[in-house]
SETIFI-845768 format. One record per residue (C-alpha): residue number from 1; residue in one letter; x, y negated, z negated. Coordinates in steps of 0.1 Angstrom, whole numbers, plus 5000, padded with zeros to 4 digits. Each point is the difference from the previous one (the first is absolute). Example, Ala and Ser with C-alpha at 12.3 -4.5 7.8 and 13.67 -1.06 7.14 Angstrom:
residues 2
[pt 1,"a",[5123,5045,4922]]
[pt 2,"s",[5014,4966,5007]]
***
This chain:
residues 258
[pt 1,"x",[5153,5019,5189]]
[pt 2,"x",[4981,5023,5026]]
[pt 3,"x",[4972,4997,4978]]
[pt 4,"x",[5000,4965,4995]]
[pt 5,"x",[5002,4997,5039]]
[pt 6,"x",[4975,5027,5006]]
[pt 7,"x",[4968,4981,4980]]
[pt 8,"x",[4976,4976,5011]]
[pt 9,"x",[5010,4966,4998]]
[pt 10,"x",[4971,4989,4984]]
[pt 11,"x",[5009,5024,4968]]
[pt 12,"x",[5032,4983,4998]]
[pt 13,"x",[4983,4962,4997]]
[pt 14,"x",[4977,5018,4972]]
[pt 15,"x",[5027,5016,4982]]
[pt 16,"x",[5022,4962,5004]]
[pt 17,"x",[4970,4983,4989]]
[pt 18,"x",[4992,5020,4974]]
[pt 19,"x",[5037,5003,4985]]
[pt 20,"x",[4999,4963,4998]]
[pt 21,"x",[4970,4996,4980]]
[pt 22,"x",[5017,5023,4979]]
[pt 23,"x",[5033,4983,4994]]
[pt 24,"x",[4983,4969,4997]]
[pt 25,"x",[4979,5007,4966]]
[pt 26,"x",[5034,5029,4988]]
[pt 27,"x",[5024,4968,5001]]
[pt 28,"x",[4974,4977,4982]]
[pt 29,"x",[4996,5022,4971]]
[pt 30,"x",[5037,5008,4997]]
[pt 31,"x",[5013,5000,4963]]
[pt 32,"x",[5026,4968,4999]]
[pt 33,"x",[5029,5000,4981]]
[pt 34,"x",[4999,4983,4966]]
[pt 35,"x",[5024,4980,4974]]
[pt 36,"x",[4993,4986,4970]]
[pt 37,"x",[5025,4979,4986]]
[pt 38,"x",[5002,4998,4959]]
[pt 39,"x",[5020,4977,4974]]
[pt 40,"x",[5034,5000,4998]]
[pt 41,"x",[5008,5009,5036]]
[pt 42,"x",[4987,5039,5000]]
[pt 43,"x",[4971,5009,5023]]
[pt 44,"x",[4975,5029,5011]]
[pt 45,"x",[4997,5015,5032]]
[pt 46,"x",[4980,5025,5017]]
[pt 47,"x",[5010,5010,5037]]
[pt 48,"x",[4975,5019,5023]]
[pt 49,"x",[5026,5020,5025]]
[pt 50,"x",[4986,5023,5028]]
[pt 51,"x",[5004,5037,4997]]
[pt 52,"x",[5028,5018,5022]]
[pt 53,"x",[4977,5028,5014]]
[pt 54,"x",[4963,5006,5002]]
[pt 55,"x",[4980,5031,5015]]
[pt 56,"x",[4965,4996,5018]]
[pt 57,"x",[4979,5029,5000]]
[pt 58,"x",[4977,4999,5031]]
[pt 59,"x",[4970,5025,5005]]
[pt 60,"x",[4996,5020,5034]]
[pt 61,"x",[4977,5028,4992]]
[pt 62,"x",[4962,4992,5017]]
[pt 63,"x",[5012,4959,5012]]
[pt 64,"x",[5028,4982,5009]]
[pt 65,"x",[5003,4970,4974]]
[pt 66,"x",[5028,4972,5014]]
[pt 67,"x",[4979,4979,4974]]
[pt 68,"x",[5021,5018,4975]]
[pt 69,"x",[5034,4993,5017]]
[pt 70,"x",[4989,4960,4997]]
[pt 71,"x",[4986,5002,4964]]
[pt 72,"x",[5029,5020,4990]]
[pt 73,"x",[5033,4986,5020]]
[pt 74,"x",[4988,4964,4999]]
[pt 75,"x",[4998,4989,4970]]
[pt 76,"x",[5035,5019,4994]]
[pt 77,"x",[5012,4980,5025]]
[pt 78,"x",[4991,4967,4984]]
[pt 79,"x",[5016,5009,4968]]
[pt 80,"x",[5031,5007,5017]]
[pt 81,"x",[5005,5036,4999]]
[pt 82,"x",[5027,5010,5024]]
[pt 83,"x",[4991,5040,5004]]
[pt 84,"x",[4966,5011,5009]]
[pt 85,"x",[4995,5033,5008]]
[pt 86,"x",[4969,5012,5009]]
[pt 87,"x",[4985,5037,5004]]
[pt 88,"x",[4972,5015,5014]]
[pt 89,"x",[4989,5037,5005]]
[pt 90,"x",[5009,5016,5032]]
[pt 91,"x",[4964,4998,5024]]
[pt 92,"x",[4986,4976,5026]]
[pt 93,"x",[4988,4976,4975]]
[pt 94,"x",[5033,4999,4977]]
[pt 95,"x",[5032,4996,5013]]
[pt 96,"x",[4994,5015,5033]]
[pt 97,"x",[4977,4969,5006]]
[pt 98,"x",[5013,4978,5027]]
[pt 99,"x",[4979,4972,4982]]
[pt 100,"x",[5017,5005,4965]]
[pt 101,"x",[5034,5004,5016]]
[pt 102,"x",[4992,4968,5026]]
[pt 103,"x",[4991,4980,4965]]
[pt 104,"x",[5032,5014,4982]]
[pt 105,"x",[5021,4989,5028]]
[pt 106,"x",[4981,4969,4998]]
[pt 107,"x",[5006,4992,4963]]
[pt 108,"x",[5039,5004,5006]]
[pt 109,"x",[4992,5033,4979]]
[pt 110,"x",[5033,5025,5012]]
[pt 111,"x",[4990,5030,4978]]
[pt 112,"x",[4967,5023,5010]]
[pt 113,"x",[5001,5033,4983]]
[pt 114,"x",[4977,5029,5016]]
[pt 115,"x",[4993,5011,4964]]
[pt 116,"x",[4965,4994,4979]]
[pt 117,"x",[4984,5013,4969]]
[pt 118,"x",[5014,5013,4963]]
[pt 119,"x",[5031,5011,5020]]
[pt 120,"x",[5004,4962,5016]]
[pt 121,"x",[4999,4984,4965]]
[pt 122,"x",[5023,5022,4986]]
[pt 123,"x",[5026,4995,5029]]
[pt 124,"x",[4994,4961,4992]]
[pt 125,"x",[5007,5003,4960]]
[pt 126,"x",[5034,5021,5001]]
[pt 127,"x",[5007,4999,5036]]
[pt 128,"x",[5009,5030,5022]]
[pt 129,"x",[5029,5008,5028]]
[pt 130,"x",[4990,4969,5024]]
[pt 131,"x",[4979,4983,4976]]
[pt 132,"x",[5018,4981,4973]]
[pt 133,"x",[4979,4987,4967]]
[pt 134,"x",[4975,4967,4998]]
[pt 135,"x",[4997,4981,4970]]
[pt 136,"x",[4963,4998,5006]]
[pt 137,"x",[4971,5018,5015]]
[pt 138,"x",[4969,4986,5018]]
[pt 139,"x",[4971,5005,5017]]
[pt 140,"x",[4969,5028,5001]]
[pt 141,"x",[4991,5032,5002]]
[pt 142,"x",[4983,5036,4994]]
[pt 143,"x",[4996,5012,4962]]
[pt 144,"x",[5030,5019,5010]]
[pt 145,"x",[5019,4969,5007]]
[pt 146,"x",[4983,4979,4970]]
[pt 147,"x",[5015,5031,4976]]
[pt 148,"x",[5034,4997,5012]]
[pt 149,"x",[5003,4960,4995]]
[pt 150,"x",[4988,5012,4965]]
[pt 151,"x",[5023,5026,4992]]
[pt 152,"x",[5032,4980,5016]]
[pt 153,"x",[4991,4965,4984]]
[pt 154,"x",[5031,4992,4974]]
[pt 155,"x",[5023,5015,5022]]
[pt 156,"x",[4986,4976,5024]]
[pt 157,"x",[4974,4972,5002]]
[pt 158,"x",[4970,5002,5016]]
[pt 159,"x",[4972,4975,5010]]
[pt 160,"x",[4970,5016,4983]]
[pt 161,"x",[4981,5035,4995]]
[pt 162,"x",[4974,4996,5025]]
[pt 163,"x",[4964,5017,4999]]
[pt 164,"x",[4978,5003,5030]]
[pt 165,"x",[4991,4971,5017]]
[pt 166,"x",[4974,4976,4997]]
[pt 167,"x",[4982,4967,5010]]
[pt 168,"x",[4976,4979,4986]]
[pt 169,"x",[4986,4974,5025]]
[pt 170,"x",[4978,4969,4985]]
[pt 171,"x",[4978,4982,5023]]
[pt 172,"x",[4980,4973,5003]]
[pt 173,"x",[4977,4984,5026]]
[pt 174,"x",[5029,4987,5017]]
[pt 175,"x",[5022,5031,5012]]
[pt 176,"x",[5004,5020,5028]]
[pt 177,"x",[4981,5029,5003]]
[pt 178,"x",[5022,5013,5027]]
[pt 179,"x",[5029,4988,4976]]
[pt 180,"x",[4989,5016,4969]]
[pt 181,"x",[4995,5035,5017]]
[pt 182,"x",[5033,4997,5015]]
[pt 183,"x",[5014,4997,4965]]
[pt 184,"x",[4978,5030,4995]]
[pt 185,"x",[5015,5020,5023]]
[pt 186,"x",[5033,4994,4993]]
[pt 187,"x",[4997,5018,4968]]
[pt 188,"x",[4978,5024,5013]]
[pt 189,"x",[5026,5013,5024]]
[pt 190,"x",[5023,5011,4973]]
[pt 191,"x",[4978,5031,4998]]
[pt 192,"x",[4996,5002,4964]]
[pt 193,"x",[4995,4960,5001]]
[pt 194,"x",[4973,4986,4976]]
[pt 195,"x",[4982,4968,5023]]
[pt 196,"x",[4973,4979,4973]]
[pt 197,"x",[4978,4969,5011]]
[pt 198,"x",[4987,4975,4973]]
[pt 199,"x",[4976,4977,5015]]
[pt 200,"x",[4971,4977,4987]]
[pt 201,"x",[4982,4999,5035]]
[pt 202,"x",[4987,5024,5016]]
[pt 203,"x",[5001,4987,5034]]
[pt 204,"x",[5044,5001,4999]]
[pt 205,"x",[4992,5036,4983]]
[pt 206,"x",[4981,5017,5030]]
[pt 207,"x",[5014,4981,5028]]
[pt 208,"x",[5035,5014,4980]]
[pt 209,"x",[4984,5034,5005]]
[pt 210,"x",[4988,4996,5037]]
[pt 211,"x",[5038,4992,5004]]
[pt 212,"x",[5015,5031,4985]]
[pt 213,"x",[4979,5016,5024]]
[pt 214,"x",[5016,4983,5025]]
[pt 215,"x",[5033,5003,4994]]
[pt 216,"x",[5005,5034,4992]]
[pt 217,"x",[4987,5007,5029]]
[pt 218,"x",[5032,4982,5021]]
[pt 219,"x",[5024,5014,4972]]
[pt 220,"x",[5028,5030,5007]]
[pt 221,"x",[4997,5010,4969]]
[pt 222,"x",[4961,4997,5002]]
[pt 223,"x",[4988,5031,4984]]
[pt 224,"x",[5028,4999,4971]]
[pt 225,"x",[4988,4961,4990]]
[pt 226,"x",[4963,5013,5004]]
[pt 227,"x",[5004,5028,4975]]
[pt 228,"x",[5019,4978,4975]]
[pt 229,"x",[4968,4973,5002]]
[pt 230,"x",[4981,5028,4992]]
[pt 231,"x",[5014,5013,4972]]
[pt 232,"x",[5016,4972,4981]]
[pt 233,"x",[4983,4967,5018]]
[pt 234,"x",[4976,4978,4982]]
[pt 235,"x",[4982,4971,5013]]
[pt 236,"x",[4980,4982,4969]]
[pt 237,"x",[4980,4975,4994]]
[pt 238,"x",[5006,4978,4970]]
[pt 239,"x",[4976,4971,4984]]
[pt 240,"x",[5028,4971,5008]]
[pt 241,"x",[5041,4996,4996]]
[pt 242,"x",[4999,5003,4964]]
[pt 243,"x",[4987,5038,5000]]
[pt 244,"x",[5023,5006,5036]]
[pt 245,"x",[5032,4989,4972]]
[pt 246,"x",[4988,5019,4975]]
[pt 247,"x",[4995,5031,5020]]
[pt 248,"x",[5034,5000,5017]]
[pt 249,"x",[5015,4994,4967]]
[pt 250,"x",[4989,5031,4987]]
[pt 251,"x",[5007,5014,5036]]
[pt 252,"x",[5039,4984,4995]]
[pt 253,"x",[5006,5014,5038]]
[pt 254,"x",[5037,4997,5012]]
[pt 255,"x",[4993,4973,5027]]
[pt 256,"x",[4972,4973,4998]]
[pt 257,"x",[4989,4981,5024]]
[pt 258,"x",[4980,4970,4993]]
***
């Protein structure tokens, strides 16, 4: 609550707005409930019920992320589930943040663990003094973190084993320049964080680049998002739409932005 009072108010109407947008397209593409009925007066049925208890894993090592809080607690929320719990390492950025504890407080969230990592997980999946069990685990993380969901899954679920993170932007004449390196950026500042831009002009392509330029420039985490470009960015020009497809199939990145 001294968080949530401490942050700027304008991080609040993000974080509302945000959470909305969220909760909107979570409770659209909600499983519904289904009965069949058959001859003679017997039927099928196949119910969708929320889970009791779910555990977000929230990163805190370089960045804070209260990103992860929405992505992760949100669409919990729509489904119903009655016990988040969410934990984060122990630093500025995790749950010392006043912006991740402002957003938990925000989300109606009552449970903020100063715990991250292998160790995090594994408090999540058989529970620990002060830390009872979840029925599902969520959200990102170091290899350390990706290992752990791996070895605990079937004692618990888990969302996914994820890899490092990518992006794939596709433009055309039409976009943003200041949009697509944005997008860029985002990725970038995960530090490993692959950014790739498939264009077929070259006008959107090196007024892209003129904008990384830019931006990094105005960025905290500047030099981190720099080095990232550096080493796994690509900007590259393709004849037309057909090759971009092609190219980001064979690229399959994690997110792709069109």
């Amino acid at each position: 609550a001294a968080a949530h009072a401490s942050v700027e108010p304008e991080f609040l109407a993000a974080v509302r707005r945000i959470r909305q947008n969220i909760l909107d397209f979570q409770t659209a593409i909600l499983h519904r409930d289904v009965r069949l009925e058959r001859p003679h007066g017997s039927y099928l049925r196949q119910r969708y019920l929320p889970l009791a208890r779910v555990g977000c894993c929230v990163p805190g090592g370089a960045a804070s992320y209260p990103s992860t809080v929405l992505m992760t607690a949100v669409p919990a929320q729509a489904a119903g589930v009655p016990e988040i719990a969410v934990v984060a390492p122990p630093t500025k950025f995790g749950a010392d943040s006043p912006y991740i504890r402002a957003l938990c407080h925000e989300l109606g969230i009552a449970e903020l663990y100063r715990i991250g990592g292998a160790q995090g997980v594994a408090a999540l999946a058989y529970g620990v003094e002060g830390i009872p069990r979840v029925d599902k685990i969520v959200g990102p993380g170091n290899l350390f973190v990706a290992l752990a969901k791996q070895h605990v899954y079937g004692d618990v679920d888990i969302d996914s084993i994820a890899g490092p993170s990518e992006v794939v932007v596709i433009a055309d004449s039409t976009a943003r320049a200041d949009f697509i390196a944005s997008d860029m950026l985002a990725q970038a500042e995960h530090s490993p964080g692959s950014s790739i831009l498939i264009t077929w002009d070259a006008q959107v392509l090196e007024a892209t680049a003129a904008e990384l330029v830019r931006q990094t420039a105005t960025l905290k985490r500047g030099d981190l998002a720099r080095a990232a470009l550096e080493e796994y960015g690509l900007m590259i020009l393709v004849r037309d739409a057909d090759e971009a497809c092609r190219l980001a199939d064979l690229i399959a990145p994690e997110h792709l932005h069109l």
